[in-house]
N, CA, C and O of each residue as an XYZ file, in Angstrom:
412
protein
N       0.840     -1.173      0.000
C       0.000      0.000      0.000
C       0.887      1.239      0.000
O       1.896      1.317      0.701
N       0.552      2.011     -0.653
C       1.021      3.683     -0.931
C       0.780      4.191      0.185
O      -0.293      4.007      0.761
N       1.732      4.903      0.659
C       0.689      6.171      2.206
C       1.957      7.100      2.157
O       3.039      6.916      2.716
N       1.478      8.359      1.186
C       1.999      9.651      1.642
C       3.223      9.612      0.370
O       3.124      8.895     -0.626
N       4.444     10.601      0.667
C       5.359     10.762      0.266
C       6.074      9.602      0.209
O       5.840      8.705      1.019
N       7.148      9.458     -0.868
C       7.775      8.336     -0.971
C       9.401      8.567      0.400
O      10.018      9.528      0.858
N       9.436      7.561      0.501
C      10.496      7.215      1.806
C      11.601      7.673      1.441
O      12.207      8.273      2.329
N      12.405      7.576     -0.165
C      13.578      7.771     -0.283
C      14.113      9.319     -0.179
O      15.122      9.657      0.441
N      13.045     10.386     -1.072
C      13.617     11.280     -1.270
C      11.943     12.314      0.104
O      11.862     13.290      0.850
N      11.557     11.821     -0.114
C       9.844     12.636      0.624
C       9.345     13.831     -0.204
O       8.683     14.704      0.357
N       9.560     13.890     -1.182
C       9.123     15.252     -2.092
C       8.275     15.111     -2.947
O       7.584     16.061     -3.318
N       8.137     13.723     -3.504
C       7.075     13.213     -4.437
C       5.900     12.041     -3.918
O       6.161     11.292     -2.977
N       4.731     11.987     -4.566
C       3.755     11.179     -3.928
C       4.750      9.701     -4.323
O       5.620      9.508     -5.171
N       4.262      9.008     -3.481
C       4.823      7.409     -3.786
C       3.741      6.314     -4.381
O       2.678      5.952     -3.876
N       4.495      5.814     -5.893
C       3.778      5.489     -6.323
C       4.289      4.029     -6.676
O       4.046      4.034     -7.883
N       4.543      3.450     -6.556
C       5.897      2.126     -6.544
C       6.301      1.079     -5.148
O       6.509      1.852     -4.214
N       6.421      0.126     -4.837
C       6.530     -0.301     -3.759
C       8.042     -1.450     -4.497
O       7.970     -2.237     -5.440
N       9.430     -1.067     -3.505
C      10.324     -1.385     -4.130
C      10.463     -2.434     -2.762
O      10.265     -2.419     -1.547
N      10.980     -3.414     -3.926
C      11.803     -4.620     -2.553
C      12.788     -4.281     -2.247
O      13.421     -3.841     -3.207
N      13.446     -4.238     -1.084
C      14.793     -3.892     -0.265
C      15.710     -5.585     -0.903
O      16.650     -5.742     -1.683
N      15.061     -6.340     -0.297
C      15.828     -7.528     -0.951
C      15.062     -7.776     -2.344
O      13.837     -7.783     -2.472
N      15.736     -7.920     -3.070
C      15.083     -8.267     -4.648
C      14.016     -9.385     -5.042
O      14.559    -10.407     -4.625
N      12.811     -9.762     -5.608
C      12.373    -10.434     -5.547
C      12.973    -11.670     -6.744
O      12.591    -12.839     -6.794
N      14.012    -11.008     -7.653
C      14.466    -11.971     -8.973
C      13.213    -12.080    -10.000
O      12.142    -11.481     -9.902
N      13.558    -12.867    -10.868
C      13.227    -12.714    -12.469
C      12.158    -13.666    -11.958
O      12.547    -14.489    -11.129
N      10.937    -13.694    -12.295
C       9.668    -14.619    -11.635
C       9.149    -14.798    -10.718
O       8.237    -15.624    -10.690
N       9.416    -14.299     -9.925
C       8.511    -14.246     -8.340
C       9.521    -14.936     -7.701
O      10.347    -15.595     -8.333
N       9.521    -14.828     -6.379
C       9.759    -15.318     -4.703
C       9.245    -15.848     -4.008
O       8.529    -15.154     -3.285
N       9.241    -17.419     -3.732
C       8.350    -17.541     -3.021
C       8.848    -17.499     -1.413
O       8.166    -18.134     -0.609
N       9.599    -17.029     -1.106
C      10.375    -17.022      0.066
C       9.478    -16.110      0.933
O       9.213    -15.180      0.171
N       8.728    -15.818      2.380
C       8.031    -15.364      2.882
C       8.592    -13.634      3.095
O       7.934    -12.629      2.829
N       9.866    -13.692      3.600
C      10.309    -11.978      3.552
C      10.166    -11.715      2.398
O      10.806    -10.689      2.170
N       9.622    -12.114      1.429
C       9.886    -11.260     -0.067
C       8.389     -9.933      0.287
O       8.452     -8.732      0.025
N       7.655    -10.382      0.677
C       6.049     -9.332      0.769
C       6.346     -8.992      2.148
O       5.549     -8.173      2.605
N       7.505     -9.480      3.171
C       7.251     -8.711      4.528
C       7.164     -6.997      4.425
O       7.647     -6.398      3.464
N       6.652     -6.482      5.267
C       6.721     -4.826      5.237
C       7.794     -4.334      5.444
O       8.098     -3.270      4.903
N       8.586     -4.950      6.233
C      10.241     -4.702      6.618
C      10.739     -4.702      5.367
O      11.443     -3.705      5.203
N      10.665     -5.523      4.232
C      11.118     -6.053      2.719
C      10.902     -4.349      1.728
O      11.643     -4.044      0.794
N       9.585     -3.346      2.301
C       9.202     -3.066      1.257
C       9.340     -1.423      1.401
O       9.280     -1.014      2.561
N       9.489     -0.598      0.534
C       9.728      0.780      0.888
C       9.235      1.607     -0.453
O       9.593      1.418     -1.616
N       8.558      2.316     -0.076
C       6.984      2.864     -1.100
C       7.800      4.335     -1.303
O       8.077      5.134     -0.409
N       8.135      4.467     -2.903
C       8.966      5.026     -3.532
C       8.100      5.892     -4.610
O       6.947      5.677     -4.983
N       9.021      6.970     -5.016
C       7.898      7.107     -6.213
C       8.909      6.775     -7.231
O       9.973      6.280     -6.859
N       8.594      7.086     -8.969
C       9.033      6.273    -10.026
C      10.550      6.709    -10.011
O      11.431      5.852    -10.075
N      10.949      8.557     -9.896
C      12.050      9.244     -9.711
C      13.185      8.307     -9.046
O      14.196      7.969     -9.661
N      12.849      7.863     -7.486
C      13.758      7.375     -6.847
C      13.798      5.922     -6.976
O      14.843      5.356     -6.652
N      12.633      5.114     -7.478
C      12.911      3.596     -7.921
C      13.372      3.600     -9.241
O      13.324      2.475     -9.737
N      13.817      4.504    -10.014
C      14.586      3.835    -11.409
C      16.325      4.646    -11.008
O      17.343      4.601    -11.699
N      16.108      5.337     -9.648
C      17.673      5.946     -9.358
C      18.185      4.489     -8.329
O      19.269      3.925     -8.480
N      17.368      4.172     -7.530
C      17.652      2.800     -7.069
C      18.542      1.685     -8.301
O      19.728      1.407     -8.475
N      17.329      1.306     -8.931
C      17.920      0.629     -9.822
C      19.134      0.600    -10.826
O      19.750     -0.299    -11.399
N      19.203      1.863    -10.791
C      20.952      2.481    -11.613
C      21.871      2.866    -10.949
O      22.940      3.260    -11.415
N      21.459      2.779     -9.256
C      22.811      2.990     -8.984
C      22.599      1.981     -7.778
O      22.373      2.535     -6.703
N      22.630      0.730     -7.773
C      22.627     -0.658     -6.767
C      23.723     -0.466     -5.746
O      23.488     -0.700     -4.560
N      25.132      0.026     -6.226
C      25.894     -0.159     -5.255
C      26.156      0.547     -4.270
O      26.953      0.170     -3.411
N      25.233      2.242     -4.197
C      25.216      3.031     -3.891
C      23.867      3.027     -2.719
O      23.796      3.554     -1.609
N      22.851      2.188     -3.501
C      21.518      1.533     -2.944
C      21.778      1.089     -1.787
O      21.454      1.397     -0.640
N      22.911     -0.286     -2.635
C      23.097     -0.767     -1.090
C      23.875     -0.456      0.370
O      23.814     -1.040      1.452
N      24.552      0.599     -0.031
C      25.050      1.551      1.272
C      24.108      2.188      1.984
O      24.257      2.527      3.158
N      23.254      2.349      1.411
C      21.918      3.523      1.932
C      20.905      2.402      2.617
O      19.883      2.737      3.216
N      21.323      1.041      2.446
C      20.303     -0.261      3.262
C      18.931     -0.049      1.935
O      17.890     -0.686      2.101
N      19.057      0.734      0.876
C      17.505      0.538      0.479
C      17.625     -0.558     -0.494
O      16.567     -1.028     -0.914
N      18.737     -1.045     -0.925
C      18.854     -2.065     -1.652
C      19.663     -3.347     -0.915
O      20.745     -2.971     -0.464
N      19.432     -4.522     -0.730
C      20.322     -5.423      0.373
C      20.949     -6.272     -0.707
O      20.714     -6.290     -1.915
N      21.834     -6.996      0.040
C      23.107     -7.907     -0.852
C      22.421     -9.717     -0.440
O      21.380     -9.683      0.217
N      22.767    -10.652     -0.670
C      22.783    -11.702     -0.442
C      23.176    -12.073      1.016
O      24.322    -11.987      1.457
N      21.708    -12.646      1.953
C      22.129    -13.260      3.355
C      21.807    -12.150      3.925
O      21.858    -12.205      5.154
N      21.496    -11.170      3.486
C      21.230     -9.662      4.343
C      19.772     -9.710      4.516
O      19.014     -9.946      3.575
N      19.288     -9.432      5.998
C      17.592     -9.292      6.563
C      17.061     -8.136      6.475
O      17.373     -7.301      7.324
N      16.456     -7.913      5.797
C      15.717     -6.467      6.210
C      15.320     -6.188      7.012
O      15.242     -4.996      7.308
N      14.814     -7.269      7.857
C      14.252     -6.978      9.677
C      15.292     -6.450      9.927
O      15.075     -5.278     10.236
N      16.554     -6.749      9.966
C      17.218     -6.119     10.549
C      18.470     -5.094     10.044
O      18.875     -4.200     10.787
N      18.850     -5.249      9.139
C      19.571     -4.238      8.545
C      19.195     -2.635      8.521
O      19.439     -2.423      7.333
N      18.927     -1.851      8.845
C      18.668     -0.449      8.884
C      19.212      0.162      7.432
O      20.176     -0.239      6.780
N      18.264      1.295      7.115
C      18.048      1.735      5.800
C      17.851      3.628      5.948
O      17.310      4.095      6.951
N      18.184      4.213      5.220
C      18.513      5.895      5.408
C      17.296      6.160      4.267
O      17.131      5.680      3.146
N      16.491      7.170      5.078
C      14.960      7.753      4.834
C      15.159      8.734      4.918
O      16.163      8.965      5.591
N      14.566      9.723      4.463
C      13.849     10.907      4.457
C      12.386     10.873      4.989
O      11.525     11.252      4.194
N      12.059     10.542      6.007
C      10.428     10.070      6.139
C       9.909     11.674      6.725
O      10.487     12.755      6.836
N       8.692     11.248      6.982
C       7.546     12.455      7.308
C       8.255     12.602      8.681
O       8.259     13.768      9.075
N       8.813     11.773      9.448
C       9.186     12.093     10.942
C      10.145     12.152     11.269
O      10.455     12.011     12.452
N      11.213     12.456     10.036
C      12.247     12.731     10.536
C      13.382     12.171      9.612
O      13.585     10.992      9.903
N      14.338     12.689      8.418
C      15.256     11.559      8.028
C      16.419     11.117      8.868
O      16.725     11.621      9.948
N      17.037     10.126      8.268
C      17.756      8.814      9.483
C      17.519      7.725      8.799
O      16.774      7.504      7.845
N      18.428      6.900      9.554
C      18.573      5.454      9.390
C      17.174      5.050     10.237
O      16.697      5.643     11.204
N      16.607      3.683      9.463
C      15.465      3.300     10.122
C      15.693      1.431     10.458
O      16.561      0.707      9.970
N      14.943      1.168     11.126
C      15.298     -0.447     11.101
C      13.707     -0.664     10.754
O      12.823     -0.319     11.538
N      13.539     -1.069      9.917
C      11.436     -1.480      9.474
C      11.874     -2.741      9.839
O      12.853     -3.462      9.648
N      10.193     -2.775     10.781
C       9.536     -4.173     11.221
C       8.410     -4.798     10.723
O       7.472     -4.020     10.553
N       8.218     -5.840     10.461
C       7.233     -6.628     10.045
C       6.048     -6.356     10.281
O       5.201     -6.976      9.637
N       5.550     -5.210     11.410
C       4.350     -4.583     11.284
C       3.937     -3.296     10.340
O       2.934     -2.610     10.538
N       4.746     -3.122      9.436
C       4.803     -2.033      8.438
C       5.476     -0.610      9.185
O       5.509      0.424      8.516
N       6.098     -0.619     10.845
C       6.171     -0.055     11.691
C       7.900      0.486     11.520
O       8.708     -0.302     11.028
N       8.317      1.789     11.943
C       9.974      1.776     12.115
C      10.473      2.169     13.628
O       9.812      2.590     14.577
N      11.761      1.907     13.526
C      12.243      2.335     14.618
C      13.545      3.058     14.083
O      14.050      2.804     12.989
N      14.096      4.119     15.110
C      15.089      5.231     14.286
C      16.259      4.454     15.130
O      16.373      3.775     16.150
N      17.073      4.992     14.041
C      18.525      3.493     14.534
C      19.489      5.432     14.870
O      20.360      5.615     15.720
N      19.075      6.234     14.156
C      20.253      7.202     14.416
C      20.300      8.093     13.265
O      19.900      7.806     12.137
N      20.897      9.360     13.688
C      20.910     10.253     12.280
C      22.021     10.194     11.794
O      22.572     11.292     11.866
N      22.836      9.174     11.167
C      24.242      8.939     10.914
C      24.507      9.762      9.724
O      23.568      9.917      8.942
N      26.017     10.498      9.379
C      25.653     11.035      8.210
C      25.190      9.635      6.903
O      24.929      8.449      7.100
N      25.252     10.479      5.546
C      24.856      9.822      4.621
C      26.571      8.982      4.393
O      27.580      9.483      4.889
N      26.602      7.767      3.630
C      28.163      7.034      3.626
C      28.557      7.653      2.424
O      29.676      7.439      1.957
């Protein structure tokens, strides 16, 4: 589900729901693939800058590597309450890990 500004940049409506861990070429059937922790509601701007710049993604936690949890790995937002590193939980819920600079 969409709600509000998108997470990455907060300036545009969010219209996109991007997997943190990738779902691959055909679906996932692996259960974190649809967790809420998994998912971060983007608009089109910042999910095709995701996608072109992966290695950069994955410093920022919005893109993860292989063996990496999204429950728990923490991810750098711009959200409505504040930007920071966030740790998202499986209740669609965050918790603020810290305002670290950007890497």
């Amino acid at each position: 589900m969409m709600i509000g500004s998108g997470r990455a940049c907060g300036r545009r409506p969010a219209t996109q729901q991007h997997h943190r861990d990738p779902r691959g070429m055909g679906g996932d059937p692996r259960t974190i693939t649809n967790c809420p922790c998994n998912g971060l509601d983007l608009d089109d701007v910042c999910h095709a800058w995701v996608e072109q710049n992966r290695t950069i993604a994955r410093e920022l936690g919005v893109l993860l590597g292989p063996g990496e949890d999204p429950c728990t790995e923490p991810v750098l937002v711009r959200a409505a309450y504040g930007p920071g590193w966030y740790r998202l939980d499986v209740d669609g819920g965050a918790s603020w890990v810290g305002s670290m600079p950007w890497p």
